[in-house]
C-alpha positions in Angstrom: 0.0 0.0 0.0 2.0 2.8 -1.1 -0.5 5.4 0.4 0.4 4.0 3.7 3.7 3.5 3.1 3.8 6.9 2.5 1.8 8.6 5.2 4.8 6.7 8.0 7.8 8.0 6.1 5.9 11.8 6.5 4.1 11.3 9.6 5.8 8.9 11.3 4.5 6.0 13.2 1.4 7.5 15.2 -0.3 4.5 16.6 2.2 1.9 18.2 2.1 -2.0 17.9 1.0 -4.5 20.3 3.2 -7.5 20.5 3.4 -10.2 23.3 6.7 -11.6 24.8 7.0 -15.0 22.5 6.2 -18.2 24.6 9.6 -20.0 24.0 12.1 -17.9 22.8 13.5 -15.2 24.8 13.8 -11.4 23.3 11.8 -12.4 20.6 7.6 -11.3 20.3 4.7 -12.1 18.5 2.6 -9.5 16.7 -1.2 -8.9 18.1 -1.7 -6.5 15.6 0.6 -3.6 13.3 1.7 -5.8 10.6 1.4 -3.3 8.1 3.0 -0.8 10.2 5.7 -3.7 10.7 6.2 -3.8 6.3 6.3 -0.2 6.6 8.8 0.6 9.3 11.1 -2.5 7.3 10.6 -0.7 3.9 11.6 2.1 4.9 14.4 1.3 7.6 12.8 2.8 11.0 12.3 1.0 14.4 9.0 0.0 15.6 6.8 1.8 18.3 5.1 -1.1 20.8 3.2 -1.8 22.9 4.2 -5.3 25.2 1.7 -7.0 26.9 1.3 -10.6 28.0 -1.2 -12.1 26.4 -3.3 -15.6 26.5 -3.0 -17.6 23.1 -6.9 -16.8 23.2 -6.5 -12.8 23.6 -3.7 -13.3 21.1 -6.4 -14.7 18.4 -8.8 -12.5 18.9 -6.8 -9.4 18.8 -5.3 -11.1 15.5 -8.6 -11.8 14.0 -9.9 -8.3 14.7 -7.2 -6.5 13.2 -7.2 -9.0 10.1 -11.2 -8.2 9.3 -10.4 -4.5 9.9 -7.5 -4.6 7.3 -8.4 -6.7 4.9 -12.1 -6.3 4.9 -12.4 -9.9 4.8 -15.6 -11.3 2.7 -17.9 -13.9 4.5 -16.4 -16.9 3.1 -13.3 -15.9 4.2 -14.4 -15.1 7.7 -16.0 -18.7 7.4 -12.6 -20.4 6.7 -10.5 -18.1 9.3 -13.5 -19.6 11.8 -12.7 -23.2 10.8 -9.0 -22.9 10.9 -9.5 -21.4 14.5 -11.5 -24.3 15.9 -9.0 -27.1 13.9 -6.2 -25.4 16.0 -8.6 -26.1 18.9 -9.8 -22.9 19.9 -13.1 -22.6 22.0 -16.2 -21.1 19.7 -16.2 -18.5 22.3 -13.0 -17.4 21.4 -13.4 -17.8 17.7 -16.7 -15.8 18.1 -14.9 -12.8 19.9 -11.9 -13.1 17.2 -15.0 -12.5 14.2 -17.3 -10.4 16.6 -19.8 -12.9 15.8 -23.3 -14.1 17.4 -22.4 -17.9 18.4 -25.5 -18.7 16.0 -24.2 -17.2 12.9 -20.5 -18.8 14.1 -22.3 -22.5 13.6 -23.5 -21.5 10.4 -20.4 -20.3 9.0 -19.1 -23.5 10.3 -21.4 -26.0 9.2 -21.1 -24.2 5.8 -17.6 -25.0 5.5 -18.2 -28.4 6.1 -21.0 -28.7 3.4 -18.9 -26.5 0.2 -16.2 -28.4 -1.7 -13.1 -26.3 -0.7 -12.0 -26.7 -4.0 -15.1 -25.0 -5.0 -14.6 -22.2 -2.8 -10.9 -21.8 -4.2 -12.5 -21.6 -7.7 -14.9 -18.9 -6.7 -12.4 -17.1 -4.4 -13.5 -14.3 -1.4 -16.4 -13.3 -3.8 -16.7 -10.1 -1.5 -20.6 -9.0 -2.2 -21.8 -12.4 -1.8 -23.0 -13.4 1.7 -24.4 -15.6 3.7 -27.9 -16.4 2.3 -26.3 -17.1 -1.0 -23.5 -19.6 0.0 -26.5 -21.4 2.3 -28.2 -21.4 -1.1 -25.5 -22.9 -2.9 -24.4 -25.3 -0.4 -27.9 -26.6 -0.7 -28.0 -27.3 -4.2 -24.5 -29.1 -4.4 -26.1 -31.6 -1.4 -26.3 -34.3 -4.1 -23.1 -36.3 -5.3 -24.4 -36.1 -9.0 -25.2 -32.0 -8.9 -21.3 -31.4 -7.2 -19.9 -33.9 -9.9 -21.2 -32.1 -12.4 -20.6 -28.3 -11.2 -16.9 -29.7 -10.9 -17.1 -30.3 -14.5 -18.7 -26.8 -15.3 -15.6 -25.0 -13.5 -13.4 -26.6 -16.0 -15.7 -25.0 -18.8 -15.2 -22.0 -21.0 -18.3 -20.9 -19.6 -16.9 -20.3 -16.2 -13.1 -19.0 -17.6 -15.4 -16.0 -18.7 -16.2 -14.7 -15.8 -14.3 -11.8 -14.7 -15.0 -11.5 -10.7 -14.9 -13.8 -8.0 -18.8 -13.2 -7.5 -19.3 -13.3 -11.2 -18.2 -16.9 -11.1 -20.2 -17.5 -7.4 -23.3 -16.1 -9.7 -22.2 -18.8 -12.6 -22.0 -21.4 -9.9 -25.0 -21.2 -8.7 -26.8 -20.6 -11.7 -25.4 -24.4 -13.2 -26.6 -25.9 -10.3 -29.9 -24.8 -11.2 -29.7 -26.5 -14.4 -28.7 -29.6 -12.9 -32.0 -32.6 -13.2 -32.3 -33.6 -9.4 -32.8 -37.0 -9.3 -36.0 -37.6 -7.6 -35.4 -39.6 -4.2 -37.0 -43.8 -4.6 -40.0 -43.4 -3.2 -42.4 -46.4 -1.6 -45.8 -46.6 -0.1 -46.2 -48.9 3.2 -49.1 -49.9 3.5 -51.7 -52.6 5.4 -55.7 -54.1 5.1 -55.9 -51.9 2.1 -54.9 -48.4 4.5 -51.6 -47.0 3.5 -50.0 -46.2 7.2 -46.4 -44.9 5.7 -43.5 -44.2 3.2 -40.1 -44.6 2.9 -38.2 -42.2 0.7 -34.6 -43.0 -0.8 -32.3 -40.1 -2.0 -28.8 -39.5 -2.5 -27.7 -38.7 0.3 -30.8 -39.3 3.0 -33.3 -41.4 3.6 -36.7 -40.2 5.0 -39.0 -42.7 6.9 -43.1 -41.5 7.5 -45.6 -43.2 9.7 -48.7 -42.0 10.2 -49.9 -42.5 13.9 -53.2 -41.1 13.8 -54.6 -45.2 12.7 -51.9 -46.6 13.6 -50.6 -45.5 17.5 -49.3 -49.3 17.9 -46.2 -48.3 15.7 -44.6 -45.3 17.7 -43.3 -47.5 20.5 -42.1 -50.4 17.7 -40.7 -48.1 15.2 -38.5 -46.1 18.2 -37.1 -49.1 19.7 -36.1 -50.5 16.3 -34.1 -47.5 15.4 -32.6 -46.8 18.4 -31.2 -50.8 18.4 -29.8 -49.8 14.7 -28.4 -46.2 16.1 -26.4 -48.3 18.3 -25.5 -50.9 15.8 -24.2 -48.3 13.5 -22.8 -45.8 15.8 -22.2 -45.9 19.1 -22.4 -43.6 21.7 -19.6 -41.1 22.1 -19.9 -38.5 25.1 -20.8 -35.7 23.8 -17.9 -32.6 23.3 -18.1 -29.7 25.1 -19.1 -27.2 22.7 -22.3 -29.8 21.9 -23.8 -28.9 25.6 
């Protein structure tokens, strides 16, 4: 930023840097925040004005993660995959929350979100800055079938997609392909007993959805629970829950 760079070598440093002692090297620091005034003091061969304070590895992130979203305006996907690399280094959402100044609902949505896009879908579309969360919720929605991601994969390969100029021109291009992807419609079958249809079982992609009706048929709640809860525990036993599930 040569505006910046500029304003320190006429100004000076104004605002100083906070740094914390570093945890296992002695006379050394970490940076909380002033990066850029760090690049600019090195450019232009001046000490550095700070600030030393100690400072939890939590206090540390969340200073950090401030400063970043102040500098670099990050978009919401961005702020989604600064979140997720947070909690894989095991921070607490509580932390990772104060580090984005963001509601702990909107936190597990920019989470689960993460979890749900391709990452090499989000590197294709890139920060796509005026795209937000209702849109990427949208997305993620359509690619919840194997066949509509395979073929979206194929798409970003296209000519189609190499013409689009921004990152939320391509997000846009995205999203519309998925629209013209056929869903396949889920396998669908009707239970049914003494001529009275009491249920259905529906077989998609990537769920399958069981219905009983219990208004004729009240004999089936207690037999239908106790059969799934044998499979749950077949299929996947019980783990204690974590922490951040409470």
């Amino acid at each position: 930023d040569e505006g910046f760079l500029a304003s320190i070598r006429d100004n000076g440093q104004q605002v100083p840097i906070l740094v914390r002692p570093h945890p296992t090297q002695s006379g050394r620091y970490q940076t909380a925040y002033g990066h850029r005034r760090i690049a600019a003091a090195g450019a232009l061969g001046r000490r550095v004005r700070a600030i030393i304070k100690p400072l939890t590895d939590e206090e540390l992130v969340v200073a950090q993660g401030q400063e970043n979203i102040e500098r670099n305006g990050l978009s919401f996907i961005e702020k989604c995959r600064f979140a997720h690399a947070l909690e894989r280094r095991s921070f607490t959402r509580e932390t990772i929350g104060q580090a984005l100044s963001a509601h702990k609902t909107i936190l597990s949505i920019m989470l689960s979100l993460i979890e749900r896009l391709p990452a090499d879908l989000i590197d294709a579309i890139g920060p796509a800055p005026a795209t937000g969360r209702r849109a990427w919720s949208v997305l993620a929605d359509q690619l919840d079938q194997p066949s509509t991601l395979e073929k979206i994969r194929t798409f970003v390969n296209s000519e189609v997609f190499a013409t689009a100029n921004t990152s939320d021109e391509k997000f846009r291009a995205i999203l519309a392909a998925t629209s013209d992807v056929k869903r396949t419609a889920p396998r669908k079958e009707i239970w049914s007993r003494a001529g009275r249809n009491f249920g259905s079982l529906a077989v998609g992609e990537k769920k399958i959805t069981l219905s009983i009706d219990l208004t004729h048929n009240p004999e089936f709640e207690a037999l239908v629970l106790e059969r799934l809860s044998a499979l749950k525990a077949e299929l996947s036993p019980e783990k204690p829950p974590k922490e951040d599930d409470l």
